[in-house]
C-alpha positions in Angstrom: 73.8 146.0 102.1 77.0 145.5 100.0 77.1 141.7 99.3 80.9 142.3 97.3 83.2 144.8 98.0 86.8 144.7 95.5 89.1 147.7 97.0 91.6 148.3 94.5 92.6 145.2 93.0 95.3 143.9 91.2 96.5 140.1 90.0 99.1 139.5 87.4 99.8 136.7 84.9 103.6 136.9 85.3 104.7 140.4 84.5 101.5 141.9 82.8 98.9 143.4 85.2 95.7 141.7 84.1 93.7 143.5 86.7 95.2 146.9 87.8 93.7 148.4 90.8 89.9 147.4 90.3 87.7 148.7 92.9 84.1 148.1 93.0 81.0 146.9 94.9 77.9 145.2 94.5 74.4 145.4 96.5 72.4 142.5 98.0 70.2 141.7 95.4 71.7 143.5 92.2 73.0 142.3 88.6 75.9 144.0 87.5 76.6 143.2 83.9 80.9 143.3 83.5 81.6 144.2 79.8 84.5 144.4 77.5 86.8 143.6 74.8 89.0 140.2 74.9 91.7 140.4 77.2 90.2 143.4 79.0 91.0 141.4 82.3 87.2 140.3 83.1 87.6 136.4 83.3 91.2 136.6 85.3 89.2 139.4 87.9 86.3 137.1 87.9 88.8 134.1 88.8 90.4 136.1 91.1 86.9 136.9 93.2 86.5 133.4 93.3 90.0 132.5 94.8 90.9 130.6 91.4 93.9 133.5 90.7 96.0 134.7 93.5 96.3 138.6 94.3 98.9 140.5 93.5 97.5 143.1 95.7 94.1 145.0 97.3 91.4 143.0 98.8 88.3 141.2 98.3 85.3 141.3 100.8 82.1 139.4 101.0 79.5 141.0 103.2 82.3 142.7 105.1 84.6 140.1 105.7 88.0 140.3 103.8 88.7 137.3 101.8 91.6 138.0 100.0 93.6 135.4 101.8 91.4 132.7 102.2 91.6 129.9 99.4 88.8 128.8 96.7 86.7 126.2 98.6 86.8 128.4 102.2 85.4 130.8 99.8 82.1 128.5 98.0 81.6 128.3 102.2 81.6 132.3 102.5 79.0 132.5 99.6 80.8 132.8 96.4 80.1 130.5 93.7 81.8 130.9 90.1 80.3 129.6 86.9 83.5 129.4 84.9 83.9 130.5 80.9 83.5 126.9 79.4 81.3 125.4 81.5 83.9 123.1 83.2 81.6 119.7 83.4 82.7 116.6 84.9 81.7 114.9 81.9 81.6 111.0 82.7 79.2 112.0 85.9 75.5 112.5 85.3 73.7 115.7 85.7 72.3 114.9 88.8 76.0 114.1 90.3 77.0 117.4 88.9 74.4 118.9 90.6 75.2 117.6 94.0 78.8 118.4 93.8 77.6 121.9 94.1 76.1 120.8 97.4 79.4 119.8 98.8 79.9 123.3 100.1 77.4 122.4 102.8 76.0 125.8 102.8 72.1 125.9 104.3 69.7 127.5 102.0 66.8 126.9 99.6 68.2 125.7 96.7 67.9 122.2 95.8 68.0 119.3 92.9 63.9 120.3 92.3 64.3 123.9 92.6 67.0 124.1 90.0 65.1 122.0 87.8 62.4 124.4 88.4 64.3 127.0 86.4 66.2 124.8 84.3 63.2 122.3 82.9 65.1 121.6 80.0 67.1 119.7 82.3 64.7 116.9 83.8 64.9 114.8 80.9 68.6 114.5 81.3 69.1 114.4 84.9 70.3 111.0 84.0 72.4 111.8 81.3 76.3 112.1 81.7 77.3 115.7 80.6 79.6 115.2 78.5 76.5 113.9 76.1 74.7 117.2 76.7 74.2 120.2 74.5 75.9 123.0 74.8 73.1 124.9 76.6 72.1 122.0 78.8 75.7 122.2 79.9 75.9 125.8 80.7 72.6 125.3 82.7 74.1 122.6 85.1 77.2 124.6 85.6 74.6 127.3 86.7 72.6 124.9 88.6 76.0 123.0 90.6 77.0 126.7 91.3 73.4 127.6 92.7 73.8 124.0 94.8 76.3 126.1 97.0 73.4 128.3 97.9 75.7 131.3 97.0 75.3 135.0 98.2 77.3 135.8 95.1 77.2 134.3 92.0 79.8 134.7 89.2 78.9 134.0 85.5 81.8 133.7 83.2 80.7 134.3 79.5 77.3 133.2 79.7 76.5 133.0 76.2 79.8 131.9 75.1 79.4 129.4 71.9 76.0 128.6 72.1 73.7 129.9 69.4 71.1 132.5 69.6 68.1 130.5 70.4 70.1 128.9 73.3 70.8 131.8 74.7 67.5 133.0 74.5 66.7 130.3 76.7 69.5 130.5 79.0 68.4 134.6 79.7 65.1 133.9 80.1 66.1 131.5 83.3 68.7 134.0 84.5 65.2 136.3 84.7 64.4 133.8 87.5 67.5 134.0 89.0 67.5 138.2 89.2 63.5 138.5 90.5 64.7 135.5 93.1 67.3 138.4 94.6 70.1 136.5 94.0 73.4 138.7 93.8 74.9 138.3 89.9 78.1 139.4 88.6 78.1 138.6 84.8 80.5 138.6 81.8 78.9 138.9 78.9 80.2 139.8 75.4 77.0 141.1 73.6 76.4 144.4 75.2 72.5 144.5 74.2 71.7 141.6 76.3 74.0 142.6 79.0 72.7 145.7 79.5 68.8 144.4 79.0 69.6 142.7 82.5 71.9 144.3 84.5 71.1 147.0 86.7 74.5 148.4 86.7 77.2 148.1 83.7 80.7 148.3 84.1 83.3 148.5 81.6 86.8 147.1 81.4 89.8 148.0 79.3 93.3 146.9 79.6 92.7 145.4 82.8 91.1 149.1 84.1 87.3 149.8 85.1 86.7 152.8 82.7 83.3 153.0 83.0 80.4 152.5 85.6 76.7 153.2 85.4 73.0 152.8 85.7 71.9 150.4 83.0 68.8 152.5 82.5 70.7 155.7 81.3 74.3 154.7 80.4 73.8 154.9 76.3 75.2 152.4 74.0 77.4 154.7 72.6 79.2 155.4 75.9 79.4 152.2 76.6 81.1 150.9 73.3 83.4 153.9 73.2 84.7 152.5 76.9 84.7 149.6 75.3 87.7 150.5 72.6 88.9 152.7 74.5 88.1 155.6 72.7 86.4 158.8 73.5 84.1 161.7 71.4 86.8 163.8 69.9 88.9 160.5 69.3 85.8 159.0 67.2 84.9 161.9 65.2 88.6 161.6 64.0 87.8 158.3 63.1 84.8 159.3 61.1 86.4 162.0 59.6 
């Protein structure tokens, strides 16, 4: 079943083209990992899926039904939850009341307070704790958990491993495991390609606001990937080399 389905997609900041006719779709179930350099138009398509930044043009739909119009919160209630680059925290409310906000969307499912501590147990000391006093990876797993309150079909995560250090986001991956054998359905940004491709089941690469690449994680090579990455290609890099 196709959870997410973009059909040629474009959204603008003013007069540049950020996204420029992106069409792609995602499976029930399956972790696509959305790569590439800054300002290759991932977080604005990313905002854009979640209603955040408005289409230019093309359309968005989620398990068939066409979206594009509909504003952010209708879509939290058709299954879309977005994990934004910075984490967003309301930082003079407590984890717990950050959790339940995610709640809000009034969405039946199975995830809960205890469940998301469940995959986040470095979160149970501070459930009390105001979030603006967390770390930087205790905050980046309550944005995960308040977007997993919504009981999301889809779920969006913005720069996952943006600014925390290595050991964090050691941490933070090995929960997101949980989240992939669970089934959920993942869209993620991630900036270091080794980790995004040792989760996804599907890469895709941006450039210049362009999908220029698509594959099976499994057999797409690291050198394919970075050459979509800088937009370059074989004959191009040998004349680099040279």
């Amino acid at each position: 079943m196709t959870m997410l389905q973009i059909e040629n997609l474009t959204a603008r900041h003013g007069l540049l083209e950020a996204v420029r006719g992106v069409s792609l779709s995602i499976r029930k179930g399956e972790t696509v990992a959305l790569v590439g350099a800054n300002g290759a138009g991932k977080t604005t398509l990313m905002r854009t899926l979640a209603g955040a930044h408005s289409v230019t043009s093309g359309h968005i739909r989620i398990a068939g039904e066409d979206v594009t119009a509909l504003p952010s919160h209708q879509r939290v209630r058709r299954g879309i939850a977005l994990v934004p680059e910075g984490r967003r925290m309301f930082t003079s409310m407590t984890v717990r009341e950050n959790l339940e906000l995610g709640a809000m969307a009034g969405r039946s499912g199975t995830w809960t307070v205890d469940r998301v501590l469940e995959i986040f147990p470095n979160l149970v000391k501070r459930i009390h704790s105001k979030t603006g006093h967390l770390s930087g990876g205790e905050q980046q797993a309550t944005a995960i958990g308040r977007a997993l309150m919504s009981n999301p079909d889809i779920l969006l995560l913005d720069e996952l491993s943006l600014g925390l250090s290595p050991l964090v986001v050691d941490r933070v991956y090995a929960s997101l495991e949980g989240l992939i054998t669970s089934g959920t359905t993942i869209l993620l940004v991630e900036q270091d390609l080794s980790r995004a491709m040792g989760v996804a089941d599907r890469v895709v690469c941006m450039l210049e606001g362009k999908v220029v690449l698509e594959g099976d994680a499994k057999t797409l090579t690291r050198d394919a990937v970075t050459e979509a990455y800088f937009g370059l290609d074989r004959s191009s890099r040998k004349e680099v080399h040279a």
